[in-house]
PDB file of N, CA, C and O in Angstrom:
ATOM      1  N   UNK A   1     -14.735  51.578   8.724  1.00  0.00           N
ATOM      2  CA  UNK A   1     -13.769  52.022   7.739  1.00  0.00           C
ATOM      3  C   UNK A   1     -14.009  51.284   6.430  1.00  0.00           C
ATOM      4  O   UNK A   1     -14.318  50.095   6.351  1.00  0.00           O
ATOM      5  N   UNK A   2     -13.813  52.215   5.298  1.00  0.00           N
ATOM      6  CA  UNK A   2     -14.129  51.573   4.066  1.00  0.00           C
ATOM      7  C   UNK A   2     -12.909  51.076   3.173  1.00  0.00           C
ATOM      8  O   UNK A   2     -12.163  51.954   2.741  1.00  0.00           O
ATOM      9  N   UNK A   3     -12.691  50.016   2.921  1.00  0.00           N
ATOM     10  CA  UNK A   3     -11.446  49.164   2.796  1.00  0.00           C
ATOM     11  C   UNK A   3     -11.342  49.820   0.905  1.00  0.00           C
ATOM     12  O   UNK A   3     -12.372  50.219   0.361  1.00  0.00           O
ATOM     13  N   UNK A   4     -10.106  49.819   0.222  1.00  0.00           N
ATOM     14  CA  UNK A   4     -10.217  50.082  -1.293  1.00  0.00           C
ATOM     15  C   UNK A   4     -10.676  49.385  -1.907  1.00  0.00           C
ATOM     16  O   UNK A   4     -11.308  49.727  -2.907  1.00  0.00           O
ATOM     17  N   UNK A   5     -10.508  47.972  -1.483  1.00  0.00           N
ATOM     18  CA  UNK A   5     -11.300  46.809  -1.943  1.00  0.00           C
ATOM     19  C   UNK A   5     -12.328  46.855  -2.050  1.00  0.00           C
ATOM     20  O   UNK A   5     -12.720  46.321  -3.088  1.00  0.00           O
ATOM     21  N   UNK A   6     -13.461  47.486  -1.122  1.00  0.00           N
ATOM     22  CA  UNK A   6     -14.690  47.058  -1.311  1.00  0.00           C
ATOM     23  C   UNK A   6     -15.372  48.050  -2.123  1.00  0.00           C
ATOM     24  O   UNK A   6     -16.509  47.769  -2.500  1.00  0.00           O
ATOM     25  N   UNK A   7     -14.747  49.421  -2.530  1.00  0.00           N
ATOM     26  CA  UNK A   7     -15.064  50.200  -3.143  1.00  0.00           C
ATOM     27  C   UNK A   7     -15.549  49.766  -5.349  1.00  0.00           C
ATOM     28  O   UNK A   7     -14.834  49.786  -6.351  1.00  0.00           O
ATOM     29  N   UNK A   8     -16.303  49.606  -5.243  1.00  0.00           N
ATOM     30  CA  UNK A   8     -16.488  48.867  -6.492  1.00  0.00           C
ATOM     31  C   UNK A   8     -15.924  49.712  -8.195  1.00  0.00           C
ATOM     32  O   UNK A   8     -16.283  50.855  -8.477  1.00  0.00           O
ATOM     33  N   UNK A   9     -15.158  48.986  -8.984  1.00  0.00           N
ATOM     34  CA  UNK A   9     -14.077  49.408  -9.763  1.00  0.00           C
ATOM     35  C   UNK A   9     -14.469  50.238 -10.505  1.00  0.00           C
ATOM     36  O   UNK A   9     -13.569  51.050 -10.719  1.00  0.00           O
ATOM     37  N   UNK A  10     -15.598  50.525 -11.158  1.00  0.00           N
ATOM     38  CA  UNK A  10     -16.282  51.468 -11.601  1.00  0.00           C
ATOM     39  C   UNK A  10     -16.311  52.627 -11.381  1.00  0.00           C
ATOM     40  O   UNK A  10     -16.491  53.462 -12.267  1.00  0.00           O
ATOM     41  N   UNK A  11     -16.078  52.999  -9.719  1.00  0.00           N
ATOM     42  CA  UNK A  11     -16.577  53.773  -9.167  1.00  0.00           C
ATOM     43  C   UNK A  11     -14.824  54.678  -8.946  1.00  0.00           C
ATOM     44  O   UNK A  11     -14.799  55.878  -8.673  1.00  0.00           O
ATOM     45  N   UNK A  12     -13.454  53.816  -9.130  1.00  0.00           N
ATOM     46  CA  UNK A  12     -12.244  54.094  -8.791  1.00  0.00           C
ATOM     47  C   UNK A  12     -11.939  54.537 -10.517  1.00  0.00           C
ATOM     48  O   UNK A  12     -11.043  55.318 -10.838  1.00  0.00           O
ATOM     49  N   UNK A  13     -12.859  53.877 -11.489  1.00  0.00           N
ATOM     50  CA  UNK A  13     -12.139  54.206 -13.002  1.00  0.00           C
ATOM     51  C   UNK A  13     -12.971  55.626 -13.162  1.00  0.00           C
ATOM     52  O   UNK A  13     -12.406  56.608 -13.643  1.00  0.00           O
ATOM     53  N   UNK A  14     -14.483  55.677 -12.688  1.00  0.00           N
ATOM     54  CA  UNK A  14     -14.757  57.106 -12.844  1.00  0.00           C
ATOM     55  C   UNK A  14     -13.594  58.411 -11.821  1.00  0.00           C
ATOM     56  O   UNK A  14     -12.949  59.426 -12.083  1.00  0.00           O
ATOM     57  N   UNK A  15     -13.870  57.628 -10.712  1.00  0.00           N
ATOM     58  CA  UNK A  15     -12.583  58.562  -9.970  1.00  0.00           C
ATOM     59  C   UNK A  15     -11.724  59.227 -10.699  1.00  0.00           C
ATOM     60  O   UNK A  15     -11.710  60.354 -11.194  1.00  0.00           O
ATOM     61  N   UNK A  16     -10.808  58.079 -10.676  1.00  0.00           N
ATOM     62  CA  UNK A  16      -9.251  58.486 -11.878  1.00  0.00           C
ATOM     63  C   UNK A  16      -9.902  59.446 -12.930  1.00  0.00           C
ATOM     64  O   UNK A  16      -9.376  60.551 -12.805  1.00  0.00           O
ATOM     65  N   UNK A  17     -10.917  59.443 -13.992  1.00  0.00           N
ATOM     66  CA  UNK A  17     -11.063  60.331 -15.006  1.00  0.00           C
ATOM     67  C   UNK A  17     -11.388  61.657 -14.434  1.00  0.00           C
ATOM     68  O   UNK A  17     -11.116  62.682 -15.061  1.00  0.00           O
ATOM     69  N   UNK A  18     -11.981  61.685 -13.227  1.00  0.00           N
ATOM     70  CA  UNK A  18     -12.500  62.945 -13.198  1.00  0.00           C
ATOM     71  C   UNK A  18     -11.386  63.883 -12.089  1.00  0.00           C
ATOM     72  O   UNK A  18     -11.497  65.107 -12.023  1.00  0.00           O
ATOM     73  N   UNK A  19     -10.383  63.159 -11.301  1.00  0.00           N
ATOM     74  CA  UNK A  19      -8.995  63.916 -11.071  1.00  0.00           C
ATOM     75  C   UNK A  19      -7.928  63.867 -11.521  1.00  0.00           C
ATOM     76  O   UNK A  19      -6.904  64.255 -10.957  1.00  0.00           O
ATOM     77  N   UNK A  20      -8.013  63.371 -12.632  1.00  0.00           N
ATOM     78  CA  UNK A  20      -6.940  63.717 -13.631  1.00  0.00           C
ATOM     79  C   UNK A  20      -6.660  64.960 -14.280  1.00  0.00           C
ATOM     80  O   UNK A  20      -7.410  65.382 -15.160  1.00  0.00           O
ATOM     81  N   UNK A  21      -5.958  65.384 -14.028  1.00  0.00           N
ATOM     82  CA  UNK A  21      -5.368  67.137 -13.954  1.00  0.00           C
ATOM     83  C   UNK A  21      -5.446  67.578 -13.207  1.00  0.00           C
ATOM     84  O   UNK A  21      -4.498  68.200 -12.727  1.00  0.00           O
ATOM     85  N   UNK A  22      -6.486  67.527 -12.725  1.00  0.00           N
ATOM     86  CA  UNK A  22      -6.869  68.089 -11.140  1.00  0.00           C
ATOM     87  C   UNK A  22      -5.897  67.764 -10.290  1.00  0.00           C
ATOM     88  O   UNK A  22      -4.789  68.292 -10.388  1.00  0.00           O
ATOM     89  N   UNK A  23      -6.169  66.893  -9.386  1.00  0.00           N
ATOM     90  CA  UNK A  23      -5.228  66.309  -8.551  1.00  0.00           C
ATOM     91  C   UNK A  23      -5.486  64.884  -8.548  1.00  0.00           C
ATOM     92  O   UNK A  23      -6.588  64.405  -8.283  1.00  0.00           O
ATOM     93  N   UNK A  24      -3.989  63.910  -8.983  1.00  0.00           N
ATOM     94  CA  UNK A  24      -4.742  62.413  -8.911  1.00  0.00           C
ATOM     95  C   UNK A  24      -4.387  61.830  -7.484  1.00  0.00           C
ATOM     96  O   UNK A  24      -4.629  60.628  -7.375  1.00  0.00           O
ATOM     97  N   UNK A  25      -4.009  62.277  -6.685  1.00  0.00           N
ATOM     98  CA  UNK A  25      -3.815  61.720  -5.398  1.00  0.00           C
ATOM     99  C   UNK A  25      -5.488  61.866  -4.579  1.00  0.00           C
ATOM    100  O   UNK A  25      -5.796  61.167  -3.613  1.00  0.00           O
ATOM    101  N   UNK A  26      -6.079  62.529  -4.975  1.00  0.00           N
ATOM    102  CA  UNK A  26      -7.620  62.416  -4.338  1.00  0.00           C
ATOM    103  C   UNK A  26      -8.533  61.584  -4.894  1.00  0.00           C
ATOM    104  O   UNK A  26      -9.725  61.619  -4.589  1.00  0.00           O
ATOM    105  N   UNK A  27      -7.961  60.670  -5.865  1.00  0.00           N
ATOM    106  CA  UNK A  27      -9.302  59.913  -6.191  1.00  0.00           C
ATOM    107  C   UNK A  27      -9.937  59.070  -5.057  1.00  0.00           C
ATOM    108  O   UNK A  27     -11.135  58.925  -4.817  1.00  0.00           O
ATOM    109  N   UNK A  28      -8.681  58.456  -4.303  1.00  0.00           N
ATOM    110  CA  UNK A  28     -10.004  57.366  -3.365  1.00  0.00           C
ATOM    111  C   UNK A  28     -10.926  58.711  -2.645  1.00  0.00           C
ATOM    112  O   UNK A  28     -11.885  58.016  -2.310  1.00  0.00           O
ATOM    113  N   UNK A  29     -11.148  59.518  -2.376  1.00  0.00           N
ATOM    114  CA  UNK A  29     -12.081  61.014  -1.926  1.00  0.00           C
ATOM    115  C   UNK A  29     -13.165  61.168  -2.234  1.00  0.00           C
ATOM    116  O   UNK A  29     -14.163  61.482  -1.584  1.00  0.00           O
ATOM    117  N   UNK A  30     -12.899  60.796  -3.969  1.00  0.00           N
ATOM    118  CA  UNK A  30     -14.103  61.118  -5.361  1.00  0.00           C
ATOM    119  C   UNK A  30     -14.735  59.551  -5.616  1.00  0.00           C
ATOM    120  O   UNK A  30     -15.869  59.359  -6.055  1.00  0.00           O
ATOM    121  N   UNK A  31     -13.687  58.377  -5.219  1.00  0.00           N
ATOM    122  CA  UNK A  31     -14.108  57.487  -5.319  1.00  0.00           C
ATOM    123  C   UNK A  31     -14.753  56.440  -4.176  1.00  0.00           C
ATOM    124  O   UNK A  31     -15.107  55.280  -4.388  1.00  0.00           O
ATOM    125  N   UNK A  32     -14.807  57.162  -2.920  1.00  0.00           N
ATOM    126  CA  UNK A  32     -15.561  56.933  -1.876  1.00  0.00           C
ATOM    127  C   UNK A  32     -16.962  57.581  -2.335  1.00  0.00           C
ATOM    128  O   UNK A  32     -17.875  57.038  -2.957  1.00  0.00           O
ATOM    129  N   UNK A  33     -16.867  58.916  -1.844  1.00  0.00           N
ATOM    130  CA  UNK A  33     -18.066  59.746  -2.586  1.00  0.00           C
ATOM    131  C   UNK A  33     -19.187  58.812  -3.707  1.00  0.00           C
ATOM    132  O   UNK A  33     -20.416  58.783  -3.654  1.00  0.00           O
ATOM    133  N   UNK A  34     -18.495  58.277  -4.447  1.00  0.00           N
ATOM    134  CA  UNK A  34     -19.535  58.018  -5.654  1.00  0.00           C
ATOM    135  C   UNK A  34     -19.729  56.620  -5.210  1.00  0.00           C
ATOM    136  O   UNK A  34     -20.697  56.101  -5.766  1.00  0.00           O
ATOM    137  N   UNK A  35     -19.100  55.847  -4.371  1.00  0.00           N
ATOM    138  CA  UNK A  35     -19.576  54.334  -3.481  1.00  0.00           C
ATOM    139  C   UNK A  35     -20.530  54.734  -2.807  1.00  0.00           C
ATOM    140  O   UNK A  35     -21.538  54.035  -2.705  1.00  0.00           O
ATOM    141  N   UNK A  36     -20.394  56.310  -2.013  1.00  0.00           N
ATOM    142  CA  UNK A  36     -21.552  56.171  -0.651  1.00  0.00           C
ATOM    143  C   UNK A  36     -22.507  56.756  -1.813  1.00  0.00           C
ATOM    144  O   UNK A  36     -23.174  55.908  -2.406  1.00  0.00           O
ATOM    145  N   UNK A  37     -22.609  57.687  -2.090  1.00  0.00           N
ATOM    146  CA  UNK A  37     -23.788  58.533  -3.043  1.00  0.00           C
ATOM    147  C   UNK A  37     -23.644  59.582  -2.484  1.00  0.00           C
ATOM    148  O   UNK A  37     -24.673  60.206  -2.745  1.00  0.00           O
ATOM    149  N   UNK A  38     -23.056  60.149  -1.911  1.00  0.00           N
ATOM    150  CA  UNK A  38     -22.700  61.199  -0.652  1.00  0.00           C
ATOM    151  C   UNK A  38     -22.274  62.263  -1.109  1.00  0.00           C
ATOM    152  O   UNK A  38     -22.032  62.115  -2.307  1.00  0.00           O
ATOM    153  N   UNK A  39     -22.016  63.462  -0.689  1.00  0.00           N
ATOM    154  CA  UNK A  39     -21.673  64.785  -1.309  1.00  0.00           C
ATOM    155  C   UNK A  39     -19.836  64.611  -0.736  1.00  0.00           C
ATOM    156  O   UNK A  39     -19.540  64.189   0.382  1.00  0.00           O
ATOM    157  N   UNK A  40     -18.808  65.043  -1.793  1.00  0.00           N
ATOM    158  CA  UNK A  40     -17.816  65.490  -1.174  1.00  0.00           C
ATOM    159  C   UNK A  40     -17.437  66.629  -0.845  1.00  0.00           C
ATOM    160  O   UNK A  40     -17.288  67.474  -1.728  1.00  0.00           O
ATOM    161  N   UNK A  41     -17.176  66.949   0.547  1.00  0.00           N
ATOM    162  CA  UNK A  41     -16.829  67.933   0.928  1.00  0.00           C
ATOM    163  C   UNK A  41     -15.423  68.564   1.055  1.00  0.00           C
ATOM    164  O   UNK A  41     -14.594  67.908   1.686  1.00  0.00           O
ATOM    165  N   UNK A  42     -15.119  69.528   0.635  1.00  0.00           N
ATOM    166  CA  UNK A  42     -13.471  70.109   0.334  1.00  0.00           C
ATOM    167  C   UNK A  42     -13.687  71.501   0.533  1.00  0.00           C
ATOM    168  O   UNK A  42     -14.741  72.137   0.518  1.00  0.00           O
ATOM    169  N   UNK A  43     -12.202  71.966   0.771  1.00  0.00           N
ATOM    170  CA  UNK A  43     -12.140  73.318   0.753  1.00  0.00           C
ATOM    171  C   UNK A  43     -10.828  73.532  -0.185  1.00  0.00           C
ATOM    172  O   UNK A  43     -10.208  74.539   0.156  1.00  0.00           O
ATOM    173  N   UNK A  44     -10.358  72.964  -1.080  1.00  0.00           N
ATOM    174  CA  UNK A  44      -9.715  73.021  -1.932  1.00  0.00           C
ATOM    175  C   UNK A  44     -10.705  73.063  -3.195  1.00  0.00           C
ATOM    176  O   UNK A  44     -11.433  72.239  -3.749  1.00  0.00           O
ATOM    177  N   UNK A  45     -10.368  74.487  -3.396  1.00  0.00           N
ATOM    178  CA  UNK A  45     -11.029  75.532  -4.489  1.00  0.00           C
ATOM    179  C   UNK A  45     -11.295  74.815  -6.276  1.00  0.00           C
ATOM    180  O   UNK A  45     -12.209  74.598  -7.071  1.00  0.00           O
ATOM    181  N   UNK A  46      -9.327  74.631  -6.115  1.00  0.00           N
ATOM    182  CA  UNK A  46      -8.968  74.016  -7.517  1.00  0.00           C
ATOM    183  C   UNK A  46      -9.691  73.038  -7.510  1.00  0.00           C
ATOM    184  O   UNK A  46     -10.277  73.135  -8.588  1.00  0.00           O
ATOM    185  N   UNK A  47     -10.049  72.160  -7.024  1.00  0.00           N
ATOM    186  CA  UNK A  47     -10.565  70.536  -6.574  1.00  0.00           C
ATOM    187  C   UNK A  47     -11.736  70.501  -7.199  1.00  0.00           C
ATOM    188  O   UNK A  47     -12.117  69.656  -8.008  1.00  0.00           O
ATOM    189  N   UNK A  48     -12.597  71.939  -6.597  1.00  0.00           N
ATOM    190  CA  UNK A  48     -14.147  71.606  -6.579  1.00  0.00           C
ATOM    191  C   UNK A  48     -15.000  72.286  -8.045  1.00  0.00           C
ATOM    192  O   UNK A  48     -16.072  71.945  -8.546  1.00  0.00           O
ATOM    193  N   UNK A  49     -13.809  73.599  -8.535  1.00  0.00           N
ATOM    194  CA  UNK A  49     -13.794  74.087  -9.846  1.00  0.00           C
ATOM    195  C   UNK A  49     -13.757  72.860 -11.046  1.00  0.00           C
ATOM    196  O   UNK A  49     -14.277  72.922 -12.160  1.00  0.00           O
ATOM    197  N   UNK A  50     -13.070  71.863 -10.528  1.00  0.00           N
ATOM    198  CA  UNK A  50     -12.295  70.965 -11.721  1.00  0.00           C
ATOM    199  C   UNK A  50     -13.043  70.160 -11.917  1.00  0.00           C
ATOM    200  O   UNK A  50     -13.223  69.678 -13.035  1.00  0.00           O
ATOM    201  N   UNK A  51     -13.831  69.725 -10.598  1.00  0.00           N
ATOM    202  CA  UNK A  51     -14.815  68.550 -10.625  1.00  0.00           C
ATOM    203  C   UNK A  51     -16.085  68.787 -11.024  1.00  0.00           C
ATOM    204  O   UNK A  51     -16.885  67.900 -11.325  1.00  0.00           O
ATOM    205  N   UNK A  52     -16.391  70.436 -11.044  1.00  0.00           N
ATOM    206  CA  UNK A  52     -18.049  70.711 -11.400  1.00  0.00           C
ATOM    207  C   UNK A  52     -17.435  70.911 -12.678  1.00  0.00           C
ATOM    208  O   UNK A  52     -18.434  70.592 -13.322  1.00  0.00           O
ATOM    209  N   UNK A  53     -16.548  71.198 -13.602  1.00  0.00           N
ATOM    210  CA  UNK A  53     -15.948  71.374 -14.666  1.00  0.00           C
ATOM    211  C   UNK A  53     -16.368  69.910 -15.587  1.00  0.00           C
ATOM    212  O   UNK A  53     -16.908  69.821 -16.690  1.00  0.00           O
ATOM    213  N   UNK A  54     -15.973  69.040 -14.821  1.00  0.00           N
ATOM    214  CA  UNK A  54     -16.019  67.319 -15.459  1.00  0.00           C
ATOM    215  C   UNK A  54     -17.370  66.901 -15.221  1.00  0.00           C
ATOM    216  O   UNK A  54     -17.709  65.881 -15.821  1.00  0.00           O
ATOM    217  N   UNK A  55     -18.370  67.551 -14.354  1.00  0.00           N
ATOM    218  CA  UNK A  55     -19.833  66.744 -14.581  1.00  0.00           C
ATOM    219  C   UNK A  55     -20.058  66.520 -13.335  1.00  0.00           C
ATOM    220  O   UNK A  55     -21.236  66.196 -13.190  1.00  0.00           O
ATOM    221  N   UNK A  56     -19.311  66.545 -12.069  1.00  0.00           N
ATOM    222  CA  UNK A  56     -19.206  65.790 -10.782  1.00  0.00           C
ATOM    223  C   UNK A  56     -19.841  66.831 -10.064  1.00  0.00           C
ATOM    224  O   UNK A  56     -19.413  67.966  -9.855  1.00  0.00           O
ATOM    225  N   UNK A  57     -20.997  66.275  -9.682  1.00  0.00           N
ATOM    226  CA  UNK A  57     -22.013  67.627  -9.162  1.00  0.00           C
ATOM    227  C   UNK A  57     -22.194  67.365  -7.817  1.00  0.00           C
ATOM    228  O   UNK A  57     -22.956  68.186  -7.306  1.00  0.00           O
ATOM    229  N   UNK A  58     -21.694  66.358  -6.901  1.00  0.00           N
ATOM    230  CA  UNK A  58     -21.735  66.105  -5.517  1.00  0.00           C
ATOM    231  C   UNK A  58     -20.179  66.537  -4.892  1.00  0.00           C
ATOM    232  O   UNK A  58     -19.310  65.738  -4.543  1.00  0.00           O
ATOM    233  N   UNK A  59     -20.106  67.869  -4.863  1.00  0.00           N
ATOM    234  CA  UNK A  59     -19.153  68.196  -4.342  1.00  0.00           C
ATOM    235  C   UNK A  59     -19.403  69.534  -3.924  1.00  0.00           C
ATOM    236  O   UNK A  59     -19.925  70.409  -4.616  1.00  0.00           O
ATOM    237  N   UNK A  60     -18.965  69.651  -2.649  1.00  0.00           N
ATOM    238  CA  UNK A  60     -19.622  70.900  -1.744  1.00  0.00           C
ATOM    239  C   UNK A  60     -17.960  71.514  -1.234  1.00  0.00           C
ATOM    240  O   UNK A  60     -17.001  70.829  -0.880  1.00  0.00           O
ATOM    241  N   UNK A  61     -18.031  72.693  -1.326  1.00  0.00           N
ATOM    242  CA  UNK A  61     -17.703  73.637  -0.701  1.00  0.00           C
ATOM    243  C   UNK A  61     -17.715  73.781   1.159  1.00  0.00           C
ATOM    244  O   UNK A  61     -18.554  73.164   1.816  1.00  0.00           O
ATOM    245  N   UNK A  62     -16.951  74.434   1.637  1.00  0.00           N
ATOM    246  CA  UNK A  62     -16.603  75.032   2.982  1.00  0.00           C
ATOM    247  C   UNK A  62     -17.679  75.912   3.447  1.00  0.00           C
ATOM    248  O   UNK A  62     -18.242  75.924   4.542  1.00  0.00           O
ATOM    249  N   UNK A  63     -17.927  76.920   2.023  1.00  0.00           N
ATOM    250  CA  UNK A  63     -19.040  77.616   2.603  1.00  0.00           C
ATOM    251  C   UNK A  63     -19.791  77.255   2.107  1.00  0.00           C
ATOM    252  O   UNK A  63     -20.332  78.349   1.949  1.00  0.00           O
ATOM    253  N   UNK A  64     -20.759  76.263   1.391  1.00  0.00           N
ATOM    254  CA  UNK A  64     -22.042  75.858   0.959  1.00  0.00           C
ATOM    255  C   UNK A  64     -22.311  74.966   2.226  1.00  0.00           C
ATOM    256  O   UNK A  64     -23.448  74.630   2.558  1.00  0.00           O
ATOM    257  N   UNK A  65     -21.097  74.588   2.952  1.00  0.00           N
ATOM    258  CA  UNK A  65     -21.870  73.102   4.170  1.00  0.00           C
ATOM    259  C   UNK A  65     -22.364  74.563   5.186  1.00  0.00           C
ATOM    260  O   UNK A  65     -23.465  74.600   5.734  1.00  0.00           O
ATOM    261  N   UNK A  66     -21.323  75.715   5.300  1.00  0.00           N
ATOM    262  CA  UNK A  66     -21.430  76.666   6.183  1.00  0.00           C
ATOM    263  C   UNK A  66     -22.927  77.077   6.108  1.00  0.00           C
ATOM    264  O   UNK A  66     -23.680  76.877   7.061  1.00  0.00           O
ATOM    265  N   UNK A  67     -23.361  77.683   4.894  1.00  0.00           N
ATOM    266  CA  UNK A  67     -24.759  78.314   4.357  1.00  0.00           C
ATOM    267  C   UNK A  67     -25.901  77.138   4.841  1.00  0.00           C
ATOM    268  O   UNK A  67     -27.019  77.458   5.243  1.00  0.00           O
ATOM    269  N   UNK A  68     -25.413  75.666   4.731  1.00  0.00           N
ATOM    270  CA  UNK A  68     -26.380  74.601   4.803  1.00  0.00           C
ATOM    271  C   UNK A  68     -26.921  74.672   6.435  1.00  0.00           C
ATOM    272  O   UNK A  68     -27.966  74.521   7.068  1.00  0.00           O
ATOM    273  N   UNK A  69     -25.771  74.938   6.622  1.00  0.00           N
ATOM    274  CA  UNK A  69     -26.008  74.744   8.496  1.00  0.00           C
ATOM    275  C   UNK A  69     -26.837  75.962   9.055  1.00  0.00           C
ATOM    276  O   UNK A  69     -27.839  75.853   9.762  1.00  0.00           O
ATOM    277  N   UNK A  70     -26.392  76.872   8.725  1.00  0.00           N
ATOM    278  CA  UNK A  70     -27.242  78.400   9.501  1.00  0.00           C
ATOM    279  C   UNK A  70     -28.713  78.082   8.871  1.00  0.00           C
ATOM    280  O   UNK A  70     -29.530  78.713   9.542  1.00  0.00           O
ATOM    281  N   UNK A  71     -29.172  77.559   8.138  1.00  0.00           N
ATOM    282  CA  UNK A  71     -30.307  77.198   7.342  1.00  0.00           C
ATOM    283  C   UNK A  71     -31.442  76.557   8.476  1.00  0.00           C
ATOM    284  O   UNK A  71     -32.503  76.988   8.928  1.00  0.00           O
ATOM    285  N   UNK A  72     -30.783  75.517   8.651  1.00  0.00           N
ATOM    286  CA  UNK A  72     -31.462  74.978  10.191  1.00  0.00           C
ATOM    287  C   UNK A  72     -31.988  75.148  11.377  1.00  0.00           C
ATOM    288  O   UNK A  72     -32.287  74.172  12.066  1.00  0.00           O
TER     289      UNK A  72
END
């Protein structure tokens, strides 16, 4: 488990800017994501519109993981 603490502050101040309007209750989500380097995955539409909107290009879709998998 990844503690908030260890998540480095940089990574929680980009958070906050980029769900702000969006939704700010998901930053630790956006701000895990950009600790691991990892894609976030959501199926909240508004979420993933808002975030490719702000620059945040590691964020996947329900059906892009879906499309990823039959791929295999």
């Amino acid at each position: 488990t990844v503690q908030p603490d260890s998540i480095d502050g940089v990574h929680w101040e980009r958070a906050h800017e980029l769900v702000a309007g969006i939704d700010p209750k998901d930053d630790h989500y956006v701000a895990l994501a950009l600790h691991l380097k990892c894609p976030l995955w959501t199926g909240d539409k508004k979420h993933i519109k808002g975030l490719r909107a702000k620059g945040f290009k590691q964020v996947l879709s329900t059906e892009e993981v879906r499309a990823m998998l039959k791929k295999k």
